[in-house]
C-alpha positions as a printed NumPy array, in Angstrom:
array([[  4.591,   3.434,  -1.792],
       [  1.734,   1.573,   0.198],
       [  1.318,  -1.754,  -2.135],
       [ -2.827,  -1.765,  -2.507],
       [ -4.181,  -5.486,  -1.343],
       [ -7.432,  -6.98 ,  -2.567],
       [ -9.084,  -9.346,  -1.072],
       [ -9.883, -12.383,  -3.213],
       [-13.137, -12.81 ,  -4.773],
       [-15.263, -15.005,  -6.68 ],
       [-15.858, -14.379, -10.425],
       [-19.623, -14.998, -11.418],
       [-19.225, -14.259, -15.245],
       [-17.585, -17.721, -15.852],
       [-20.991, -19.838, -14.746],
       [-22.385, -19.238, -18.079],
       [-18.989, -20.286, -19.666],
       [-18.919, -23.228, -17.62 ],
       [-22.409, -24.291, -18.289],
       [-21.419, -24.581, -22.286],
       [-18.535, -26.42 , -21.389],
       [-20.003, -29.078, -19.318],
       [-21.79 , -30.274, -22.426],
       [-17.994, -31.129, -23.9  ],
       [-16.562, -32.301, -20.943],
       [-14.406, -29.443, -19.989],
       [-14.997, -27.222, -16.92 ],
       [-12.945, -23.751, -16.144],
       [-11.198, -22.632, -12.589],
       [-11.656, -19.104, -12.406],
       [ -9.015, -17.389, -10.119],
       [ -8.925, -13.634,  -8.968],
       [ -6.179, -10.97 ,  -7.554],
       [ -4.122, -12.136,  -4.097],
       [ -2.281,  -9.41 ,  -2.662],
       [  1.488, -10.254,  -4.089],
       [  4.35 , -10.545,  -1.847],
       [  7.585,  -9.26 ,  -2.364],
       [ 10.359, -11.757,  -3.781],
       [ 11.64 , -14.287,  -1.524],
       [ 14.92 , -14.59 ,  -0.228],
       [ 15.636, -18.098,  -1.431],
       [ 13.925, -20.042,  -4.063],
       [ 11.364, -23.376,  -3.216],
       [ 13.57 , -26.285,  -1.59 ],
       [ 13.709, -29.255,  -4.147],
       [ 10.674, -31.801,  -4.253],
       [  8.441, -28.681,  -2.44 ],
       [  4.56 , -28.271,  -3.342],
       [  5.747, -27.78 ,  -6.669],
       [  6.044, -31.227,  -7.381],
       [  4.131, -32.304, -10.134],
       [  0.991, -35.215,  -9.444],
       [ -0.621, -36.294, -12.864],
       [  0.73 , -34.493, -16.081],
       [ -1.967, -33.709, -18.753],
       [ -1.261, -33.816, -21.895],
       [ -4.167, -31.663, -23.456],
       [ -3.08 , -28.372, -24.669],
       [ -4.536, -25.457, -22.344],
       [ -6.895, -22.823, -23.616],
       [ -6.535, -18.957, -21.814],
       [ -8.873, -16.371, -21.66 ],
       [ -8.246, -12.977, -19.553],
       [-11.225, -11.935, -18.32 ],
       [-12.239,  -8.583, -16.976],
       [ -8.75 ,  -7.697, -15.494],
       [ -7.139, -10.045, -13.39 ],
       [ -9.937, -13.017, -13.658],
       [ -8.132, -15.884, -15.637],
       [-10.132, -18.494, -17.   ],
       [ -8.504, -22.252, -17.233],
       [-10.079, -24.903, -19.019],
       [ -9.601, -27.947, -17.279],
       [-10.144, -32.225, -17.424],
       [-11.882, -34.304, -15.118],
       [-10.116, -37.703, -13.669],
       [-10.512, -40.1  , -11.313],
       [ -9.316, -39.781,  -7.24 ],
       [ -7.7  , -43.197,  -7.681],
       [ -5.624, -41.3  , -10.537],
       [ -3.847, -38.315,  -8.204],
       [ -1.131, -38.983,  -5.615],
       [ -1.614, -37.358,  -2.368],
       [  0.732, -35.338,  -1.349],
       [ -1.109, -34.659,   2.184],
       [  0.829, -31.221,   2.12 ],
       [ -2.145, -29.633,   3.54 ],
       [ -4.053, -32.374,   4.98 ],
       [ -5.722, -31.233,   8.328],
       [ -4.522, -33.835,  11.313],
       [ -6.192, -32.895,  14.7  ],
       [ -8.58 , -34.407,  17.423],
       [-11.434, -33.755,  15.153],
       [ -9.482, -35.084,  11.769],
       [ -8.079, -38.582,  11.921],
       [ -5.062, -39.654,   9.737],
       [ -6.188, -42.28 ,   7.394],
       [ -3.265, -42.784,   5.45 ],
       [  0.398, -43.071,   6.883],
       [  3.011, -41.971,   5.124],
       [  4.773, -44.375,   2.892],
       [  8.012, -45.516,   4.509],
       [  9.512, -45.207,   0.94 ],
       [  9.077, -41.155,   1.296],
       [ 10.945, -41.041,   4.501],
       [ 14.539, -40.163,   5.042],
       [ 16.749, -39.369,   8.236],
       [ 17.67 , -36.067,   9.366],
       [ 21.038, -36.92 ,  10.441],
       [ 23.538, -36.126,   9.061],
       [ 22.176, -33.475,   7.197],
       [ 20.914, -31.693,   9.527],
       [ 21.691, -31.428,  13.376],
       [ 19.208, -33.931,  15.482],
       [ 18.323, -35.881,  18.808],
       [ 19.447, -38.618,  17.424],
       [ 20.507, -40.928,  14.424],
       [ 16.552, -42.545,  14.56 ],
       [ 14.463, -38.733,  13.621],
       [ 13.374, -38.702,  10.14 ],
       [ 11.065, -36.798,   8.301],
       [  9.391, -37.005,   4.592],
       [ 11.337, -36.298,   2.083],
       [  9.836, -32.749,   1.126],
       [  9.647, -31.703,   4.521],
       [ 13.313, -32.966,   4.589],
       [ 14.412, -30.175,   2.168],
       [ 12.242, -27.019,   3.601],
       [ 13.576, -27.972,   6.716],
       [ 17.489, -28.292,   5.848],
       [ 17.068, -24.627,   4.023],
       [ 15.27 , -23.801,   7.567],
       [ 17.947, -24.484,   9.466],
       [ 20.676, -23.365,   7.517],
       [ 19.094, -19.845,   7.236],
       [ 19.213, -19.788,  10.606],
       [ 22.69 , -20.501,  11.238],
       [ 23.594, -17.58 ,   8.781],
       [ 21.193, -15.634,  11.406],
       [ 23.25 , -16.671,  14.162],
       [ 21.176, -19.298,  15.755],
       [ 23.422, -22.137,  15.626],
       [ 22.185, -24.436,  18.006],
       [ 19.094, -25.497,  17.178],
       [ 18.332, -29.475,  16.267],
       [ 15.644, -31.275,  15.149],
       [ 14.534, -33.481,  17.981],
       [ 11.847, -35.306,  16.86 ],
       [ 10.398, -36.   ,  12.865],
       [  8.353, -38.851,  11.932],
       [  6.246, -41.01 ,  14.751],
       [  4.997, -44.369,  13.91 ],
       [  1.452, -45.1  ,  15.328],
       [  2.836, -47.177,  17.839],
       [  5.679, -44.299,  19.242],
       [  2.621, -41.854,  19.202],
       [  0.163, -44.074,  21.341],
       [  3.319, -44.697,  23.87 ],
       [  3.511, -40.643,  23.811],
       [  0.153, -39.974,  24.581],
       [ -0.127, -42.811,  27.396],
       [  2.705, -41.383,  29.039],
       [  2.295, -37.751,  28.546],
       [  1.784, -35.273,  31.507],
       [  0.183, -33.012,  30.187],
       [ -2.383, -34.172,  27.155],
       [ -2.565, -30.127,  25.696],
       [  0.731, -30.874,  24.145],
       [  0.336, -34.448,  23.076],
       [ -2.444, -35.762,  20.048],
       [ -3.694, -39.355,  20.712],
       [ -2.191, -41.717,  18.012],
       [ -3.778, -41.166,  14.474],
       [ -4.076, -37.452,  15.37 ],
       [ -0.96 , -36.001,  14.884],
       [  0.889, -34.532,  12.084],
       [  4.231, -35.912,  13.253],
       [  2.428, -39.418,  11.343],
       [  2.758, -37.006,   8.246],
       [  6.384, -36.785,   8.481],
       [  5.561, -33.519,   7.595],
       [  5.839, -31.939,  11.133],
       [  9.647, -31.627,  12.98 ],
       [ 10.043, -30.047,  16.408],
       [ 12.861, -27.852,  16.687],
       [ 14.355, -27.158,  20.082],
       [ 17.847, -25.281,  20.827],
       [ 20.125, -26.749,  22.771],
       [ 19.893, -26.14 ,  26.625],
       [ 16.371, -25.179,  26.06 ],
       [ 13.686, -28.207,  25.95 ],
       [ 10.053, -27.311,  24.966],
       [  8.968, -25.329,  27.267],
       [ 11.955, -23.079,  27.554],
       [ 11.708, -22.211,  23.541],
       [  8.781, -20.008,  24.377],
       [ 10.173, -16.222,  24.278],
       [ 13.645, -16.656,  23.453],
       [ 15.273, -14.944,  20.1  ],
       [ 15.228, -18.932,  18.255],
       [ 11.624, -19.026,  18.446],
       [ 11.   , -15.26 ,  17.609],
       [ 13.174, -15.832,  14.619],
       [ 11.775, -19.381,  13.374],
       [  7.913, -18.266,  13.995],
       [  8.821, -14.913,  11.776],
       [ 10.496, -16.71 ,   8.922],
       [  8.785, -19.959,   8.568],
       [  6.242, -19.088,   5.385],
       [  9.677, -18.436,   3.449],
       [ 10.259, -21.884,   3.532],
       [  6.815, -23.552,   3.27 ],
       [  6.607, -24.053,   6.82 ],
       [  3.945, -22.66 ,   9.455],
       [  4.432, -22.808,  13.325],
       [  1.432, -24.795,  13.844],
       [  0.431, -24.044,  17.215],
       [  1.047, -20.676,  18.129],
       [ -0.119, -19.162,  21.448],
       [ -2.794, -16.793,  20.227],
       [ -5.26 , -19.923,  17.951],
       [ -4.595, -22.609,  21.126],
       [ -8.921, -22.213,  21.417],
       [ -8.923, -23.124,  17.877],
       [ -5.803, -25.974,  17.431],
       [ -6.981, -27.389,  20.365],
       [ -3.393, -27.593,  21.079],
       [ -0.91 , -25.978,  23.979],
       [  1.511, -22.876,  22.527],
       [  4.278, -24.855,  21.099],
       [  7.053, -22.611,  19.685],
       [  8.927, -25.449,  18.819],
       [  6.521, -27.349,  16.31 ],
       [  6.635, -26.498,  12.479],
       [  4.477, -27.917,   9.529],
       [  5.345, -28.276,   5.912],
       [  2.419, -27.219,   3.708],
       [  4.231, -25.372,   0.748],
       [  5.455, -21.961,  -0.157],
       [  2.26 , -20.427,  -1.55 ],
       [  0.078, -21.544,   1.405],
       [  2.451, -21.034,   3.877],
       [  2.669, -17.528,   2.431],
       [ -1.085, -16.548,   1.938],
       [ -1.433, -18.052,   5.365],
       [  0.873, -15.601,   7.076],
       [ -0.535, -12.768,   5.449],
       [ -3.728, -13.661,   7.074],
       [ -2.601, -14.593,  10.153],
       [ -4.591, -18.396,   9.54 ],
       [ -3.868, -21.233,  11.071],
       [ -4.407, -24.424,   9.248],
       [ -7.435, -24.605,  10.119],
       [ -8.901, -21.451,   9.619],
       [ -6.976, -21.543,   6.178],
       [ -8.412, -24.816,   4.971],
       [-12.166, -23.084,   6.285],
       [-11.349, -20.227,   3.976],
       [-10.39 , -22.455,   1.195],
       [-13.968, -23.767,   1.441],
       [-15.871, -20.907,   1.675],
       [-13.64 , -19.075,  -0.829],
       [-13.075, -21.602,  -3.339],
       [-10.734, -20.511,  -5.583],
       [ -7.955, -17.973,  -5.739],
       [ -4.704, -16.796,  -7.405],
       [ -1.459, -15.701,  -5.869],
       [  1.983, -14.614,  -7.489],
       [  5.157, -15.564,  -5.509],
       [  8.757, -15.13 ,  -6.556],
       [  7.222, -14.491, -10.219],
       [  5.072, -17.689,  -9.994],
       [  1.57 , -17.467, -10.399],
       [ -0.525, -20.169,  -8.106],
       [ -3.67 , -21.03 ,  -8.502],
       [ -5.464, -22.53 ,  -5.823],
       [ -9.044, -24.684,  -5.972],
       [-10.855, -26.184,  -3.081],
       [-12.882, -29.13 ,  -4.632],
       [-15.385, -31.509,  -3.455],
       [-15.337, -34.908,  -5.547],
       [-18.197, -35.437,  -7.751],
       [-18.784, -39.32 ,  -8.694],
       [-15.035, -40.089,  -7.558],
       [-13.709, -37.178, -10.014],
       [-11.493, -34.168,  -9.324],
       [-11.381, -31.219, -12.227],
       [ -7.077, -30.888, -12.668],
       [ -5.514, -28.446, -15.377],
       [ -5.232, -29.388, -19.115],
       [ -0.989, -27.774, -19.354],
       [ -0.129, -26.378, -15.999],
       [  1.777, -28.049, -13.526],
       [  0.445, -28.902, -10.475],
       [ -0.304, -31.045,  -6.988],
       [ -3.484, -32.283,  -5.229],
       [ -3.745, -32.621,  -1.421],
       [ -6.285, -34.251,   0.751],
       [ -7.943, -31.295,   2.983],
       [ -9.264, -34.671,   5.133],
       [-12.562, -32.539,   5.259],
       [-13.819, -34.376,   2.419],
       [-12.521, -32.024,   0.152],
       [ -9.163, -31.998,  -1.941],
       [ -6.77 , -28.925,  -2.681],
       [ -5.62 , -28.747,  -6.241],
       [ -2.455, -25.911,  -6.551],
       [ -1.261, -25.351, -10.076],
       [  1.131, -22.726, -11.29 ],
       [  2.706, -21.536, -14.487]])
C-alpha cells in the first residue's frame, strides 16, 4: 500500500494559546504531520544530533490538538546558555565561519577508520556517523574507500585555495565546512576526485548517506545553487532527522535551511522517534527550548538558530 505523505503545515489555532501564555512566561512550539520513513537499518551513531545541549528541569505540559498538531510548552533562555553544535550551520561563499571548532572535539580517523594519512581528523560526532558509514559499506562490498581529508585549520584551507587549479572545487579559508570538522572527503583507492564521479562507490555513498546523518553536499544537479563543482566525494554531518527530511525532498543545505525559515516548525518520526524541529530568530538574546524533552540547538549562521527536540 502507497504510504499517503503530507506536506507540513503551520497550525494557526495555537496563536491565541500562545498569546495567554506570554503573559506567564511560557510560549508553545506547535509541530504538524512529516511524511514518516520506514525504520532504519542501523540505529543513530553515538554522540549524533541527539546529544543533549541544556537540560530543563520544568515538567512539560501536552496537549493534542486537532489530530496530529502537538502543542509544547516551552522556557525561554539566554544564547550565551546553549552550546552550538553547528550540526547544521550553513558554511559557503555567502556564510562565513565564525566559530572554529574546538580542538577539544576533534579526534583522528586513523586507526579507526581507513585514511590518507595518520594527520585527518574529524569532530567527534562526525567521527562516529562516519565509522558506521564506512563500515556499511564494506558489508556492501566497497572495501576500498578512505577518508582522505577531515578537519582543515584556517591556515591549511588558505594554502588550498592559493594553490588550487580550479577555485569551483575549493572555498576560500573561513568558507568551508571542512573548518567544521563536520565534512570528510571520501575517495576509493585508485580513484582521486575526479574519478569518483559515476563509479558504483559514489552511487552507493550518495544513496545511503541520510541513514547515517550525512548528506553529499555538493551533488551535480544544485552546483547553481552550492556554488560549488559536483563533488561525489564530499559528505556533511547534519544529523539523522535532517539528513532524512532532506533526502525526501531532494534539499540541499541550503534550500533546507530556506525551508526551515519559511516553514518554521515541523514534526517528523524516525526509527520510532518523534523530532521536532523549530527555526527561531533570537529575541533580546533569548531562544524558546523545551521544558522535558531532550534536545540540541544549532547555529543556521543566517541569523537564525535550529532547535531539534525529540521524545
Amino acid at each position: 500500500m502507497k504510504r499517503r505523505q503530507r506536506k507540513p503545515r503551520r497550525m494557526l489555532t495555537a496563536i491565541l494559546v500562545l498569546a495567554v501564555l506570554a503573559i506567564s512566561g511560557y510560549t508553545l512550539w506547535s509541530f504538524n504531520g512529516m511524511p514518516t520513513p520506514a525504520a532504519l537499518e542501523r540505529s543513530p551513531a553515538g554522540g549524533t544530533a541527539e546529544t543533549t545541549s541544556t537540560a530543563a528541569n520544568s515538567p512539560i505540559e501536552q496537549d493534542r490538538i486537532a489530530g496530529d498538531d502537538i502543542t509544547i510548552f516551552a522556557r525561554q533562555i539566554p544564547i550565551t546558555e546553549i552550546t552550538d553544535t553547528q550540526y547544521i550551520k550553513l558554511v559557503n561563499r555567502d556564510h562565513a565561519l565564525h566559530t572554529p571548532v574546538s580542538s577539544a572535539q576533534l579526534v583522528p580517523v586513523w586507526p579507526d577508520m581507513p585514511a590518507r594519512d595518520a594527520s585527518v581528523t574529524l569532530h567527534e560526532t562526525a567521527f562516529g556517523a562516519m565509522g558506521l558509514f564506512l563500515g556499511a559499506a564494506r558489508d556492501a562490498g566497497f572495501h576500498t574507500l578512505f577518508i582522505a581529508s577531515g578537519h582543515r585549520t584556517h591556515e591549511e584551507q588558505s594554502g588550498l585555495y592559493a594553490n588550487a587549479v580550479d577555485t569551483a572545487y575549493v572555498m576560500p579559508a573561513g568558507h568551508s565546512e571542512h573548518q567544521l570538522g563536520l565534512a570528510a572527503d571520501i575517495l576509493k583507492t585508485g580513484d582521486e576526485f575526479q574519478g569518483m564521479a559515476g563509479t558504483d562507490e559514489a552511487r552507493w555513498m550518495a544513496e545511503n548517506a541520510s541513514r547515517f546523518g550525512l548528506v553529499l553536499r555538493y551533488p551535480e544537479d544544485k552546483q547553481h545553487i552550492t556554488q560549488v563543482a559536483y563533488e561525489p566525494w564530499h559528505f556533511r554531518y547534519v544529523g539523522r532527522i535532517h539528513a532524512w527530511i532532506m533526502a525526501q525532498y531532494n534539499f540541499v543545505l541550503e534550500e533546507y535551511i530556506d525551508f526551515l525559515q519559511q516553514q518554521g516548525s515541523y514534526e517528523g518520526t524516525l526509527d520510532g522517534r518523534t523530532y521536532f524541529i523549530l527555526y527561531q530568530q533570537p529575541e533580546n538574546g533569548m531562544l524558546f527550548v523545551p521544558e522535558d524533552l531532550a534536545f540540541n540547538v544549532s547555529s543556521a549562521n543566517t541569523g537564525g538558530y535550529i532547535v531539534t527536540a525529540w521524545r
